[in-house]
Each structure stands twice: as structure tokens, then as C-alpha cells.
C-alpha positions in Angstrom: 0.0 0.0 0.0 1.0 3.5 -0.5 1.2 4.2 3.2 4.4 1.5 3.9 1.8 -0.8 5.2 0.9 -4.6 3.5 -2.7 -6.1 3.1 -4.3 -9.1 2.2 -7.6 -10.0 0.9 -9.8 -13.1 1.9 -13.1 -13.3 -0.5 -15.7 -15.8 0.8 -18.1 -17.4 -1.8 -21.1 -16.2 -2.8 -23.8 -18.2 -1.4 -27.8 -18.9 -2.2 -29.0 -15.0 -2.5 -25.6 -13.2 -1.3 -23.0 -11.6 -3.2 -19.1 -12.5 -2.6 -17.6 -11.0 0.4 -13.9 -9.8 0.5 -12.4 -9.3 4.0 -9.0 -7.1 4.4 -6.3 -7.9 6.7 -3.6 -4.8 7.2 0.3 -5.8 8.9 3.2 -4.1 8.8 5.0 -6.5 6.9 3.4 -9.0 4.2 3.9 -11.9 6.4 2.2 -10.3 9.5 -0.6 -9.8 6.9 -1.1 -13.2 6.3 -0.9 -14.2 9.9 -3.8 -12.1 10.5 -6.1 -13.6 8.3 -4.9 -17.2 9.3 -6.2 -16.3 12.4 -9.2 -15.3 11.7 -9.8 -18.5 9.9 -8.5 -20.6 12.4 -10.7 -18.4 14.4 -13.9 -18.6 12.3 -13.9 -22.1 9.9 -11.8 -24.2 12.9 -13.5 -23.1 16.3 -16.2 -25.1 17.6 -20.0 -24.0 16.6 -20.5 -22.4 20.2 -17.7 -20.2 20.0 -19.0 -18.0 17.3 -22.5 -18.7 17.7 -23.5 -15.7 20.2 -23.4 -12.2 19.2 -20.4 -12.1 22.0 -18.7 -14.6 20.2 -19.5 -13.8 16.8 -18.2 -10.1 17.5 -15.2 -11.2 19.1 -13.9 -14.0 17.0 -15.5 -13.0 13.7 -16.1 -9.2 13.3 -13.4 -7.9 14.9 -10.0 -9.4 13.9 -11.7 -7.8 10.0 -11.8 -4.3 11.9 -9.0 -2.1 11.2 -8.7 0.7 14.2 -6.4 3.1 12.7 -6.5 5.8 15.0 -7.0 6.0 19.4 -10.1 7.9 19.0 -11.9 4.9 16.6 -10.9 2.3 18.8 -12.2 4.2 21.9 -15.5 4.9 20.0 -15.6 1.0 18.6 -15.3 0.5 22.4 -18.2 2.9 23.7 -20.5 1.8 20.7 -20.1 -2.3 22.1 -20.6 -1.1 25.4 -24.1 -0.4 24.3 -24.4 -3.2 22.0 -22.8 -6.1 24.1 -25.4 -5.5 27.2 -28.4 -5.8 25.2 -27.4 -8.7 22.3 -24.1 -10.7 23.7 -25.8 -13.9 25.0 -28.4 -14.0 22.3 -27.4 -16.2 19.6 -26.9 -14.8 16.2 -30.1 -15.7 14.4 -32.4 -15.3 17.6 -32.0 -11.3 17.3 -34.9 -9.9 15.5 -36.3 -6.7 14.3 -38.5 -6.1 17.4 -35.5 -6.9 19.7 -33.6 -4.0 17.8 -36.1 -1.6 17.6 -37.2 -1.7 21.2 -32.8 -1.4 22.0 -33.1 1.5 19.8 -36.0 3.0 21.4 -34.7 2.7 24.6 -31.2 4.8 23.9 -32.9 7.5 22.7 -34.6 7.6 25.8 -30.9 8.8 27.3 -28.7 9.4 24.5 -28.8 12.3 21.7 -30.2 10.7 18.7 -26.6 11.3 16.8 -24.9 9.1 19.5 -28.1 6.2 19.3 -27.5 6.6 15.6 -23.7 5.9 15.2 -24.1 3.0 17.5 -26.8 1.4 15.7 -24.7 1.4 12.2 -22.2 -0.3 14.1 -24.8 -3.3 14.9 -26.1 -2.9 11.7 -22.1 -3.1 10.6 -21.8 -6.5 12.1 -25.1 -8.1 11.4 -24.1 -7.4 7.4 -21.2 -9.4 7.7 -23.2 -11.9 9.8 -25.7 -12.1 6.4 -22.3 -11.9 4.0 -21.1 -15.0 5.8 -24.2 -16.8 5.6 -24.0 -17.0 9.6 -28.1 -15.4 9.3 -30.6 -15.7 7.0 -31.7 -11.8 6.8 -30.4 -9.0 9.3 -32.3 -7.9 11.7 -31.3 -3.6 11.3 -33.1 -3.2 8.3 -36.5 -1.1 8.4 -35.6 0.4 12.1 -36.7 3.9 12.8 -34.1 5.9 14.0 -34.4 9.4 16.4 -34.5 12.2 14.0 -31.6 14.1 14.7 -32.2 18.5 15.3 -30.8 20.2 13.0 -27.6 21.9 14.5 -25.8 25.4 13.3 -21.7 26.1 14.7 -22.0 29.3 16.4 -20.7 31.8 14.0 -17.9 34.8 15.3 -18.8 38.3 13.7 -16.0 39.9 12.1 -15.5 42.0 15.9 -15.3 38.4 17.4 -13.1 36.8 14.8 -10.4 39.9 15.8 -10.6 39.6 20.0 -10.1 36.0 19.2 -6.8 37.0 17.5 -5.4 39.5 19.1 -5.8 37.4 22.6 -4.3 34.4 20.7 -1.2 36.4 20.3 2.0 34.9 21.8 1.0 31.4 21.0 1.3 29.0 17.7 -2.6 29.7 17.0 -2.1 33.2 16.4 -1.1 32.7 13.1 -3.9 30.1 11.7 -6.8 31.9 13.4 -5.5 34.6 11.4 -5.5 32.4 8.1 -9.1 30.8 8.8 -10.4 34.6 9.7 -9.1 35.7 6.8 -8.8 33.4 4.0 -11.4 30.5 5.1 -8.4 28.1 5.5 -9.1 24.4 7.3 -6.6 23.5 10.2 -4.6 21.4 8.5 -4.3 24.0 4.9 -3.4 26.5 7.5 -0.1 24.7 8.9 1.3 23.7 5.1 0.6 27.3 3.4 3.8 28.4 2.7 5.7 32.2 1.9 6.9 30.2 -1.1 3.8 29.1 -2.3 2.6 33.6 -3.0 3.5 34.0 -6.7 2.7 38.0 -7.4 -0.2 38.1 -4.9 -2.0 35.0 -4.9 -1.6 31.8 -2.6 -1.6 28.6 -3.9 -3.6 26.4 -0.9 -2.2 23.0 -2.3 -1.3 21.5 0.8 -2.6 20.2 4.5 -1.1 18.8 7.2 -2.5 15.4 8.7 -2.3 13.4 11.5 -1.7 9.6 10.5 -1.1 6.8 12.5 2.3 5.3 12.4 3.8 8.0 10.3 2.8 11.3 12.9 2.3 14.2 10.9 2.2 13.8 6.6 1.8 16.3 4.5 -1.1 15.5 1.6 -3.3 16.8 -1.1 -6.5 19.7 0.6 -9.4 17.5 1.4 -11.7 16.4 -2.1 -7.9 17.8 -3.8 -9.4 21.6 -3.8 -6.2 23.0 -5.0 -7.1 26.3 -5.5 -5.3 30.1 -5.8 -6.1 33.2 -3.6 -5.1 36.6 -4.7 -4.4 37.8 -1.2 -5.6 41.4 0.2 -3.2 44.2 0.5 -3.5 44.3 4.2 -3.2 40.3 4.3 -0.1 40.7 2.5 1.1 43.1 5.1 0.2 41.2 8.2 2.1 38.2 6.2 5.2 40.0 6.6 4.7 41.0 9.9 4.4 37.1 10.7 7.5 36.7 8.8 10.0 34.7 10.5 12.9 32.6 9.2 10.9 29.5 8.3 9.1 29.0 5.0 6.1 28.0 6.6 4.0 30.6 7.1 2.3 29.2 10.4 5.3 27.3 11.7 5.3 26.3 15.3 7.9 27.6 18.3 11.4 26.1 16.3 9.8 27.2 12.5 8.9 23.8 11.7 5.9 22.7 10.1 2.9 23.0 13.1 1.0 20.2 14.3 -2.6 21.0 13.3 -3.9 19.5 16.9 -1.3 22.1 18.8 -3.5 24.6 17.9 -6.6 23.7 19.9 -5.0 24.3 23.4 -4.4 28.0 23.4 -7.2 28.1 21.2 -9.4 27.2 24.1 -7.4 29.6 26.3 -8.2 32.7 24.2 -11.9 32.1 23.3 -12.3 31.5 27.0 -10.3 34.7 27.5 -12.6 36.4 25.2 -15.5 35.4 26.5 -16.5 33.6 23.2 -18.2 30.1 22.9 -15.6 27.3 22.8 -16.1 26.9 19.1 -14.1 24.8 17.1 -11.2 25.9 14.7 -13.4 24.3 11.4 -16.0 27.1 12.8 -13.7 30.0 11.9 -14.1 28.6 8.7 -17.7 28.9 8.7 -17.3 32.1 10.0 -15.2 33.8 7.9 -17.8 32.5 4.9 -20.7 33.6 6.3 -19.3 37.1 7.2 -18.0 37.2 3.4 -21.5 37.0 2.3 -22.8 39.3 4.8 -20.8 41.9 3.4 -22.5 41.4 -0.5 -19.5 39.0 -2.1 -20.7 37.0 -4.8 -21.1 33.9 -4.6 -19.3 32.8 -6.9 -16.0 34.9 -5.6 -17.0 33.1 -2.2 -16.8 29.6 -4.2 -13.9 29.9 -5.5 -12.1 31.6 -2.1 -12.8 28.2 -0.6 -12.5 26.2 -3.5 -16.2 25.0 -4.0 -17.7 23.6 -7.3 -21.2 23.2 -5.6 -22.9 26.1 -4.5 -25.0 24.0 -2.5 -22.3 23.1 -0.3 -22.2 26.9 0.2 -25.8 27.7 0.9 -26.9 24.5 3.2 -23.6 23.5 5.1 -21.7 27.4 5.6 -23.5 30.1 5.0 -25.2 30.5 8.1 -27.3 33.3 9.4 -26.9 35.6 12.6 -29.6 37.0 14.7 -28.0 40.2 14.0 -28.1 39.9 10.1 -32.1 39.4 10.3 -32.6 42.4 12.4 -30.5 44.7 10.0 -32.7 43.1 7.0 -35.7 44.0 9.2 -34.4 47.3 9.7 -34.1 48.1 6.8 -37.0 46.8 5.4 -39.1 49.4 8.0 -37.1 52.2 6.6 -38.4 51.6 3.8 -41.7 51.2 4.4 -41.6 54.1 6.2 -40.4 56.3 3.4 -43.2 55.2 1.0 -46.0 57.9 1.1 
């Protein structure tokens, strides 16, 4: 694989009504690979019926040596999701869980869980019971047709242009300075903030063609913007200026304390510290972001100008997921709209 890391790939036969099922197994080396998916058939085709029968068993000799947790934080979610999951289903055998039995588990997290969380833990049931059908351990799976909690629909809080410059100015002194700058300014993500570079301005304009990543077993690596939005911003005169004021002996133009390349997760800390400082929300960096598009439109850009700033080919990505609206923005409209009317004789 591209990353440095080997994998191997077990496909099961179709059987009556199913479609062929191909398992990955990931190792650092080819023959750790291989181990991995003797293993699991060891595990699987050798064990004794009772081992795998249960959802316990199934899940732990069956489902999850074909999991690949790449990163802490899925693991520890994997984890909360089957704490949830192994209560309710673990000493029912495989084909004795039925609709009803997961509709009334369902119904009874969303009694104390927000309907995101009872969501995310229900595809990972509904995760394992495919596999379960792939197999041919059961004859249908038992998630299909469930009704789910609706989930509210949620806005990030959005920093007015007054906001977005206490946040920076009380960030000063610290290695977020710099990117809540960027994000204020340019609409940057986290990681396009830490990889922009002083070499990258060719008379003016920015080329945004990196981000910095956190990857497991390699630390940080730099790769292509998310969906590969290479894109070129013709940078303000007084974001020019403030660029050479940042100016230090690194290339990068967010480095962190030595002038190496910053780790975008070294940002949240003082982050926190100056929002809190501030007295802002704790909002998160992608919100700045969000911020600095909405306030773009607020002030009458084009859309189209605000496409290409963040390098969008959809404009609905721009009117449904960023371009939120303030409390303040509708009473200005409705000011304005009773000037009028009060003008008109």
C-alpha cells in the first residue's frame, strides 16, 4: 500500500442469494498480513460451533479481527459503541435477534442518548449483522426497516467579524495566532493552514495545495487539501502586510515555536485559552471557517467569488452547510426593510 503498510484480501463465496464477500487484513510487513487472516480462519472455519455462535462470540472472534482501528479515538468509539451493543445482544445467539428486539434497544437509547450518538451506535450493529448475512451466519439481518431518532438540526455558532479579531489579538504569543488569522481571513481548514507556505505567493495570490495530517504510524504527513481543492487566492493588501509581519525565518507561514511545520492538533489548546479569555463560545477551529464565509457574504460578495475563495464547485455546499445566518443579520434586513416602508407615502 501507498502508506508503507501490506494487506491481504480473503473473499468468501457467494452463497444462495448473497454476493461474494472480500475481508481485508492490514500488517506491517506481508507476512504479518497473512498471519492475520490465518487467524481469523483458524478463528472462524476451525473453532467449535458455540464459540462464534452468540453475538459475544461472533463479534469477538468474527467481526473484529476484519476491523482495522487506525486511529485512538476509533478504537475508543468501537469500544463505547459495544458497550451499548454487548449488554443488550451478547448472549443472544446470532439468528435469535430480531427486528423487534432491535427496535425496542433502539427505542430505549434515545430515551438517554442524543439521537446522533443512538444513531452511530446502531450502524455499528447494523455493521456487524451485514457481515453476519455476508457469511451466511443469518438468514436476513435484523437492522433493516428500524426507525431511528430524528436528529435536530444543529448550526456552529458563528464569530462576527468583531469576534473573529478579539479572538486574534488574545491568541497572540501562542502558535494559533497565526492560523486563526489564516481561517479569519482566508477560510483556511486547520490542517491548509499549517502547510501554506511564503513560497507558495507568486505576485499576490496563494496557492492552498497542501494540508497537514495526523496519520497513525507516520505522525504528521503532509497530503493533497481534502476532495484535492487546489485552489489560488489573490491575497488582500492588508493580508499581504500582516504576512510580513508574521515573517520569520521559516518558509512556513504558520510554523510552530522552532519554525517547523505545526502540528494542526497544537492549535486547539491556546485556542481554548483565548476564546475562553474572550469570553467567546468554545467553538471549534473548522467554525472560523464557517465564520469567515458567512461574514463574506454578509458583506454582499458574490457567490461565486466566495466559491472559488474556498475552493467549492457546488454552491450547495455553500448555501446548506456554511452560509449560516446571525440573529443580527435578520434584524439589519428588518431594519431596513421598516425604513423603507416608512419612506413610502
Amino acid at each position: 500500500r501507498k502508506d508503507g503498510r501490506w494487506q491481504t484480501i480473503l473473499r468468501r463465496p457467494a452463497q444462495s442469494g448473497q454476493k461474494t464477500t472480500a475481508l481485508y487484513f492490514y500488517g506491517s510487513t506481508s507476512e504479518e498480513a497473512e498471519q492475520r487472516k490465518a487467524e481469523f480462519l483458524a478463528d472462524t472455519d476451525g473453532a467449535d460451533a458455540g464459540d462464534t455462535r452468540t453475538v459475544d462470540g461472533y463479534i469477538r472472534y468474527v467481526w473484529a479481527p476484519t476491523v482495522e482501528t487506525r486511529t485512538v479515538k476509533t478504537k475508543e468509539t468501537y469500544e463505547w459503541a459495544l458497550s451499548h451493543i454487548l449488554p443488550a445482544f451478547g448472549h443472544l445467539d446470532l439468528e435469535d435477534v430480531t427486528r423487534t428486539h432491535v427496535q425496542l434497544w433502539v427505542n430505549g437509547l434515545a430515551r438517554n442518548l442524543a439521537a446522533k450518538s443512538v444513531k452511530d451506535i446502531f450502524s455499528l450493529l447494523k455493521g456487524i449483522f451485514q457481515l453476519a448475512f455476508d457469511l451466511g451466519r443469518v438468514e436476513r439481518t435484523p437492522c433493516l426497516r428500524i426507525a431511528l431518532p430524528e436528529i435536530p438540526p444543529t448550526s456552529a455558532t458563528i464569530l462576527s467579524l468583531q469576534e473573529s479579531m478579539d479572538l486574534f489579538n488574545a491568541a497572540q504569543g501562542t502558535v494559533a495566532w497565526r492560523p486563526i488569522y489564516v481561517a479569519s481571513t482566508l477560510g483556511l481548514r486547520k490542517g491548509e493552514a499549517c502547510a501554506i507556505r511564503y513560497s507558495g505567493i507568486r505576485n499576490g495570490v496563494l496557492k492552498v495545495e497542501k494540508q497537514m495530517q495526523r496519520q497513525k504510524g507516520h505522525g504528521v504527513v503532509e497530503k493533497a487539501p481534502k476532495m484535492h481543492q487546489v485552489r489560488a487566492i489573490p491575497l488582500p493588501e492588508d493580508v499581504a502586510k500582516q504576512f510580513k509581519e508574521f515573517r520569520t525565518s521559516s518558509d512556513f507561514i504558520c510554523p510552530n515555536s522552532i519554525g517547523a511545520f505545526l502540528d494542526p492538533e497544537n492549535i486547539n489548546p491556546p485556542m481554548r485559552t483565548a476564546l475562553k479569555a474572550c469570553g467567546l463560545p468554545q467553538v471549534t477551529f473548522h467554525s472560523l471557517r464557517k465564520s469567515a464565509c458567512t461574514n463574506l457574504v454578509s458583506l454582499g460578495t458574490p457567490l461565486p467569488v466566495v466559491m472559488r475563495i474556498f475552493g467549492w464547485t457546488q454552491i450547495e455546499t455553500l448555501l446548506e452547510v456554511y452560509n449560516q445566518v446571525r440573529d443580527d443579520q435578520v434584524r439589519d434586513a428588518m431594519d431596513r426593510l421598516q425604513k423603507m416602508l416608512m419612506t413610502v407615502e
